[in-house]
C-alpha positions in Angstrom: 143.2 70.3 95.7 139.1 70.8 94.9 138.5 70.8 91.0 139.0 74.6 89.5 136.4 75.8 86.7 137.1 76.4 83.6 137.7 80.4 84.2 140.0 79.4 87.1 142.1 76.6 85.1 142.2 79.4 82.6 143.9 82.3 85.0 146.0 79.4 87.0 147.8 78.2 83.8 147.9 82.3 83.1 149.8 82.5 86.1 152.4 80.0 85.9 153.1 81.4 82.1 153.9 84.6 83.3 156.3 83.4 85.8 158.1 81.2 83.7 158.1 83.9 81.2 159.6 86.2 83.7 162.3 84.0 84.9 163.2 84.0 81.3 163.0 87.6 80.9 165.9 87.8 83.5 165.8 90.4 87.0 165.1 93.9 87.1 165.8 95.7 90.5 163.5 98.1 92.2 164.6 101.7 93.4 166.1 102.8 96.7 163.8 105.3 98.5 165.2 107.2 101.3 163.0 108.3 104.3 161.3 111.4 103.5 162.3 110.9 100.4 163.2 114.4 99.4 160.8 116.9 101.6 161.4 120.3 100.8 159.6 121.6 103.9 160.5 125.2 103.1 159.7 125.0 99.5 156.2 126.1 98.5 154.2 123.1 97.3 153.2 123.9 93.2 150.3 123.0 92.2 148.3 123.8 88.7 145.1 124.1 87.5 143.1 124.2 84.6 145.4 126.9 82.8 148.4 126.0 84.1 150.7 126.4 87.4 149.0 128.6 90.5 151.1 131.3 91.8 152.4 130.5 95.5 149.6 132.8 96.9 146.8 130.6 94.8 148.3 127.3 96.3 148.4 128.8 99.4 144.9 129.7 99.3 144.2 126.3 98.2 145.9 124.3 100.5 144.2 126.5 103.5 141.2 125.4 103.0 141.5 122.2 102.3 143.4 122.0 105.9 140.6 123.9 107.2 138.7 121.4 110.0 141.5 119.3 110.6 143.5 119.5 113.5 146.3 117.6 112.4 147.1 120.5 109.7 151.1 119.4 110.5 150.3 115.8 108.6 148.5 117.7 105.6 151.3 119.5 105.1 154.0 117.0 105.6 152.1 114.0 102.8 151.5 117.2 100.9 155.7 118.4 100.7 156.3 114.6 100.1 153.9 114.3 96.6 155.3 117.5 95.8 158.8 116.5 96.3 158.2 113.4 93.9 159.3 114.2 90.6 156.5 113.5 87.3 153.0 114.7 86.5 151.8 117.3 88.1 149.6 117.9 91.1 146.6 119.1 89.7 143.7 121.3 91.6 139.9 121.9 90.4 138.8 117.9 90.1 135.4 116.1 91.4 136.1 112.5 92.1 133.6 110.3 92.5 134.2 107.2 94.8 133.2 103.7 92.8 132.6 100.8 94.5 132.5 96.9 93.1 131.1 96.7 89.2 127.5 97.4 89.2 128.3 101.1 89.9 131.0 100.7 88.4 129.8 99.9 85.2 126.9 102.0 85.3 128.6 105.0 85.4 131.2 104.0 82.4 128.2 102.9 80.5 126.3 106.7 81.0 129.8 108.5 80.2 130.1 106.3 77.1 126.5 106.9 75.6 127.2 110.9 76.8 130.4 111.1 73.9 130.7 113.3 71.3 134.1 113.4 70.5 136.0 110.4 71.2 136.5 107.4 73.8 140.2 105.9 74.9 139.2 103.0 76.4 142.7 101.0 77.9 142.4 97.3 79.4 144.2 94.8 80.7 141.0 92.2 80.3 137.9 92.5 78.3 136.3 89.0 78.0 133.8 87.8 75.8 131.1 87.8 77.8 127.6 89.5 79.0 129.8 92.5 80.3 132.1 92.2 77.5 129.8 92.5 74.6 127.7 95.2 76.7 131.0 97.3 76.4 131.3 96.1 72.5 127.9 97.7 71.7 128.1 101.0 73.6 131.2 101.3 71.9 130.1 100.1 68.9 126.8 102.6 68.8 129.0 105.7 69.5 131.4 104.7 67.0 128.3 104.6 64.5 127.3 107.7 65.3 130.7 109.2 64.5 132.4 109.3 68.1 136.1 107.5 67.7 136.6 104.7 69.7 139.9 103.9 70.1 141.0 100.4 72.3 144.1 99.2 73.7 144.3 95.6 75.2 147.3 93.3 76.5 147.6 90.2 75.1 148.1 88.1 77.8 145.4 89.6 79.6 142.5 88.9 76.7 144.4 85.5 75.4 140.9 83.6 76.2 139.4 86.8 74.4 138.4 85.1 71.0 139.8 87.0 67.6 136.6 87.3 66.2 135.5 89.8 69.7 138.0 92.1 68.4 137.1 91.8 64.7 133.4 92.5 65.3 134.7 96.3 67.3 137.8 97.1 64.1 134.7 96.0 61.4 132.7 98.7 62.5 135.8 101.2 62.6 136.9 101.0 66.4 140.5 101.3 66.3 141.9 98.0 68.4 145.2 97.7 69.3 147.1 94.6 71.4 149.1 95.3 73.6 152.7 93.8 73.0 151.4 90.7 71.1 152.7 87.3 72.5 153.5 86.4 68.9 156.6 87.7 68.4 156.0 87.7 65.0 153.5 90.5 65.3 155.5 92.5 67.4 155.9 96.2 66.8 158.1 98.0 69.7 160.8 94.3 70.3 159.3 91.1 71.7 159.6 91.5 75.4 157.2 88.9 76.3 157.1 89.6 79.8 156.3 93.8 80.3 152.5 93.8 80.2 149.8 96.8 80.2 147.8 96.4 83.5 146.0 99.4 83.9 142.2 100.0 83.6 141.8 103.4 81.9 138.3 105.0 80.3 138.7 108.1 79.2 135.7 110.0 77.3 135.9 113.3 75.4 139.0 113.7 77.0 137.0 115.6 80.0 136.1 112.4 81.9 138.7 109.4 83.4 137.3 105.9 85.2 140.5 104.4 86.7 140.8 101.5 89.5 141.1 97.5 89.3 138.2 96.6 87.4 138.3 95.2 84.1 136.1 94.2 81.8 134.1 91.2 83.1 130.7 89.3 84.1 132.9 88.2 87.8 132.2 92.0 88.5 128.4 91.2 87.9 127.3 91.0 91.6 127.7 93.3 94.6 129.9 92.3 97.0 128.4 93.5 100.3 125.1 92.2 99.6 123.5 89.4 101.4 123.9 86.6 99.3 127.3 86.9 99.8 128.1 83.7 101.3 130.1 81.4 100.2 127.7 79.1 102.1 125.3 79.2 99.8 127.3 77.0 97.3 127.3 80.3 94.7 130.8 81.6 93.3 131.4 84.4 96.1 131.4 87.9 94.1 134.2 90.1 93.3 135.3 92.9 95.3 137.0 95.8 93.8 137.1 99.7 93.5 137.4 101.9 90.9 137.0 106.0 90.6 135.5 108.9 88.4 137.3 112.3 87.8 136.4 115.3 86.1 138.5 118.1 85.7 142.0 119.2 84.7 144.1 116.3 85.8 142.4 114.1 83.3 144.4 115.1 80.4 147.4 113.8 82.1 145.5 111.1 82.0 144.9 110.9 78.5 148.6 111.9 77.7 149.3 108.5 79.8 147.0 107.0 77.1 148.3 108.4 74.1 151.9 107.9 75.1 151.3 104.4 75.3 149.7 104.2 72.2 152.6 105.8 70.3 155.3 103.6 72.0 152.8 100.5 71.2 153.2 101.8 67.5 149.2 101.8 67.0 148.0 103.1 63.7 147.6 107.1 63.7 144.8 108.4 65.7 142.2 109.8 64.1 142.3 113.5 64.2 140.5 114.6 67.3 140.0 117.1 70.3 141.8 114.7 72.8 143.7 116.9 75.0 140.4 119.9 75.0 141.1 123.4 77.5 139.4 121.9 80.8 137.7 123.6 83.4 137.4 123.1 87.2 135.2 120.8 88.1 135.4 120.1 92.1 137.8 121.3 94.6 140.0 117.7 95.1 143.9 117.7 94.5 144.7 114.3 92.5 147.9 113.6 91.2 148.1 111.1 87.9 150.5 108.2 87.7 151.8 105.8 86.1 154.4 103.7 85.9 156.0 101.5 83.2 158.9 99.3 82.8 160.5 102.1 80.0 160.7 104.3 83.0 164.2 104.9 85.0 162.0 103.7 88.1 158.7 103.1 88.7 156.9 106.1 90.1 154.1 103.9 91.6 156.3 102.6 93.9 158.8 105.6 94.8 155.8 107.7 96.1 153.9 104.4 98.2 156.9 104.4 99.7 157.5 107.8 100.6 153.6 108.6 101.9 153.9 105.3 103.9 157.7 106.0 105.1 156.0 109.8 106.4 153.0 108.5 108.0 152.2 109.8 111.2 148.7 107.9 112.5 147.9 105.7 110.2 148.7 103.7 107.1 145.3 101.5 105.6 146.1 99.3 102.5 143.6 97.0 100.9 145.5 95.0 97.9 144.9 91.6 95.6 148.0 90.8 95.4 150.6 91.2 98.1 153.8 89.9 97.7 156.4 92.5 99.2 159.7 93.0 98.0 162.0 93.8 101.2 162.0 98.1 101.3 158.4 97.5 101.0 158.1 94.6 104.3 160.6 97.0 106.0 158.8 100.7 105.6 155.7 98.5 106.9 157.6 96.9 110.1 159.3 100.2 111.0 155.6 102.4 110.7 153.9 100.0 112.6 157.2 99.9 115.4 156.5 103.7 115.7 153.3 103.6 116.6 151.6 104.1 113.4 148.4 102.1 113.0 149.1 99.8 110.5 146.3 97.5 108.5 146.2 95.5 105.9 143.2 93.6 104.2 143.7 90.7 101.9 141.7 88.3 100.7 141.0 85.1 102.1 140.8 83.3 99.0 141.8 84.2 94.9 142.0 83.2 91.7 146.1 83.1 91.6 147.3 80.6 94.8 151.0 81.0 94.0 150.5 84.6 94.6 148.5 84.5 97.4 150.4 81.6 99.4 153.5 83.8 98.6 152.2 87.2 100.5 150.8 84.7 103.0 154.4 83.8 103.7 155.0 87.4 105.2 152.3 87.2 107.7 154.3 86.0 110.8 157.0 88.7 110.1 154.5 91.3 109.9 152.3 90.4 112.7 155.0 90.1 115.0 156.6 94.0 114.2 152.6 95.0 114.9 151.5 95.5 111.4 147.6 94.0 111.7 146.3 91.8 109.1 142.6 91.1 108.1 141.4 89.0 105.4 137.8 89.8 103.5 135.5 87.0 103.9 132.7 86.1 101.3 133.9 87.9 98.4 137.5 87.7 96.2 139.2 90.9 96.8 140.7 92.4 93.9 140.6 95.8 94.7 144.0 97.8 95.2 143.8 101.2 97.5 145.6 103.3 100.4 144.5 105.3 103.0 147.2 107.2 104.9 147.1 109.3 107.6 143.4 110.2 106.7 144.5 112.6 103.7 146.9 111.2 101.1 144.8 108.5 99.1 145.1 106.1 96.3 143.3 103.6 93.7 144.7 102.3 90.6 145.7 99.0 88.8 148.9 98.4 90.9 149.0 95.5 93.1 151.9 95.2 96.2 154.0 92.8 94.3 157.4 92.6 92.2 155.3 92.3 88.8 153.3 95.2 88.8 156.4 97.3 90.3 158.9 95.9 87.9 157.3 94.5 84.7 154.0 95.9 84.3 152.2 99.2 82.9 150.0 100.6 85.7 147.9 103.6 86.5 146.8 105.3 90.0 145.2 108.5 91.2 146.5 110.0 94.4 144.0 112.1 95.8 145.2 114.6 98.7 142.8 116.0 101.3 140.5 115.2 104.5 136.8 115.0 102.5 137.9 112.6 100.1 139.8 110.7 103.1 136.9 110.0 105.2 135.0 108.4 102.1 138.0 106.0 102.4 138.1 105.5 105.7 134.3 104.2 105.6 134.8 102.1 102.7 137.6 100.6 104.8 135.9 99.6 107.9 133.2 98.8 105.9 135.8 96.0 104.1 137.1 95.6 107.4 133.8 94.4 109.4 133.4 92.0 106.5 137.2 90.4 107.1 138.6 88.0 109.8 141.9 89.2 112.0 144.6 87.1 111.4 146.2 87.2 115.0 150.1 86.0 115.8 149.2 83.2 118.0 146.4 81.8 115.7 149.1 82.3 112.9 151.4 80.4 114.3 149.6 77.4 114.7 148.3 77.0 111.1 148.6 73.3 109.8 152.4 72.2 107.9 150.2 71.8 104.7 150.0 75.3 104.5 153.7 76.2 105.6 155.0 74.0 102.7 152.6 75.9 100.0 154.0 79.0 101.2 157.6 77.8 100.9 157.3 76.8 97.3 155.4 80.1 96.3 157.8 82.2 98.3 160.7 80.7 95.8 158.7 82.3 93.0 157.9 85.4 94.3 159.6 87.8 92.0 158.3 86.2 88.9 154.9 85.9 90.2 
């Protein structure tokens, strides 16, 4: 094996931690979804707005022209019944959603939100390192909290362990409110010491008008584009992260902020400070987006219930790019049987990552999946962390959930399903845009890959739901 850096060393030993911890912590089980898991086709589809729930004529309305141009108004219809047949948060019309890509844009549009506050700023992260980006975040936050906006901050503590003390000092000195995320030190725990449930979502929200969600944490890996063309690995340079992350303004971002405060309570954090966090919004864009998240408190994860559901209904097509793939067995066999009716099935991976026993795991799959038809890419030149789906052209997702047991069984996470065509074909061109930058993984070449590689895959494969 080459020599790992420091970071890498770092997140390896991170790895095996958590799945020892996780053996420890015992098995969990994952729900049973049935096939169209609950379509009410002759039930009109509720939806609300910025005051509240439409009446069926309003949805209607709604609905109609967001169908309008499409000629497969049947699929539309059918991923729409199946969202609305899920049961949580609410489907929520009226929002603009802005399409991030990799953290330079990323960044610079948290970084103009955060110097726009004037009320408060939830900011919720799995990792914020001490770093360039890091301390960037520490002194926008830092400024607005100077100038009287609250700035209130929820991190895990596995997630900033290499974060040093005295990064999280400097933001509670000058009155940000900083709370970690079911300590390690089960002496400092405040909701039971269960060591293994961590908070994996990445979740800005300022004013309570405006939510940044996706896969990006806080971090200088996210520094350089990854479709740029010094992308090469070579070059000899450290090949640049690859991620995506989204903007929303409108109504559905105070269930995002109830996600946020909920978790704040159970955490036990110290009472807010009195502010407008859930303010009377107003529509903002014409996008349908649906709020969820998931969490180990929860009878089931909702995450992985409605993944299921939009994949088990697809018609055409079904377009994940993911991290971290690992799938449990309803997930390998709603993939097998789309792609074995004739839905277009694609998966991008990455080709390389910072957690092997994860990635030689999901890599374990391959010849299963390949040979029920399910296609396989993995991105070249860049470390794909991104986590997204594209289904049938209309029913999309981006969040913090990666296709593995530990974000469906152990982990907090957040995504936004976004329904319609427009925000679809923004998607479907970042897609092939990942896509012409990965290399096919075809059957036969699979097939033939050297026994070093089949034994690596073995061993992770025995670790897979503790990964």
């Amino acid at each position: 094996m080459q020599s790992m850096g420091r970071c890498e060393e770092r997140r390896f030993a991170k790895g095996l931690a958590a799945a020892f911890l996780a053996v420890l912590a015992g098995c969990t089980s994952l729900p049973t979804i049935a096939p169209d898991m609950g379509v009410r086709r002759a039930q009109a589809v509720q939806l609300e707005g910025a005051r509240g729930p439409l009446t069926a004529l309003q949805s209607k309305a709604i609905l109609d022209k967001l169908k309008s141009g499409s000629e497969e108004t049947s699929i539309f219809d059918r991923h729409m019944a199946v969202e609305a047949a899920i049961t949580g948060s609410p489907l929520m019309v009226g929002n603009q959603v802005v399409l991030l890509q990799d953290g330079p844009s990323t960044y610079e549009a948290m970084f103009a939100a955060i110097r726009s506050a004037k009320d408060h700023i939830n900011l919720e992260t799995y990792i914020i390192e001490d770093d360039e980006i890091g301390n960037r975040f520490a002194d926008a936050l830092i400024e607005r909290q100077q100038q009287g906006v609250q700035v209130n901050l929820i991190y895990d503590s596995v997630g900033g362990i290499n974060t040093p003390k005295t990064f999280f000092k400097r933001l509670a000195d000058e009155g940000v409110v900083v709370l970690e995320f079911n300590p390690i030190n089960p002496l400092t725990a405040r909701k039971g010491w269960n060591v293994n449930q961590r908070d994996h979502r990445k979740l800005l929200i300022v004013d309570g008008q405006t939510a940044f969600l996706g896969g990006i944490n806080i971090s200088s890996v996210y520094s350089g584009g990854s479709y740029s063309q010094r992308s090469n690995s070579r070059t000899g340079e450290k090949a640049p992260w690859r991620d995506t992350h989204m903007q929303v303004d409108g109504p559905v971002v105070g269930e995002f902020q109830k996600l946020f405060l909920a978790t704040w309570e159970k955490q036990k954090g110290e009472p807010l400070a009195p502010r407008n966090y859930l303010p009377q919004l107003s529509n903002k864009g014409k996008e349908v987006v649906r709020a969820i998240g998931s969490s180990p408190d929860e009878p089931y994860t909702l995450i992985y219930a409605t993944l299921i559901s939009a994949i088990g209904s697809a018609e055409t097509s079904v377009y994940l790019t993911n991290a971290y793939f690992v799938p449990d067995p309803q997930l390998l066999a709603t993939l097998k049987d789309a792609a074995q009716r004739r839905v277009d099935v694609k998966i991008i991976l990455p080709s390389h990552t910072d957690s092997w026993l994860v990635f030689h795991a999901g890599r374990s799959y391959y010849e299963e999946l390949l040979g029920a038809g399910v296609k396989i890419y993995e991105r070249r030149d860049a470390l794909l962390h991104a986590k997204t789906a594209l289904i049938d052209g209309v029913w999309s997702t981006i969040g913090s959930t990666n296709l593995d047991w530990r974000s469906f069984l152990h982990n907090d996470e957040v995504n936004a399903v976004i329904l319609g065509q427009e925000f679809g074909m923004q998607m479907q061109a970042m897609f092939d845009k990942d896509m012409a930058s990965s290399n096919a993984i075809t059957l036969e070449q699979w097939r033939r890959r050297p026994i070093g590689m089949r034994l690596k895959e073995m061993a992770a494969r025995l670790w897979q739901r503790a990964l």
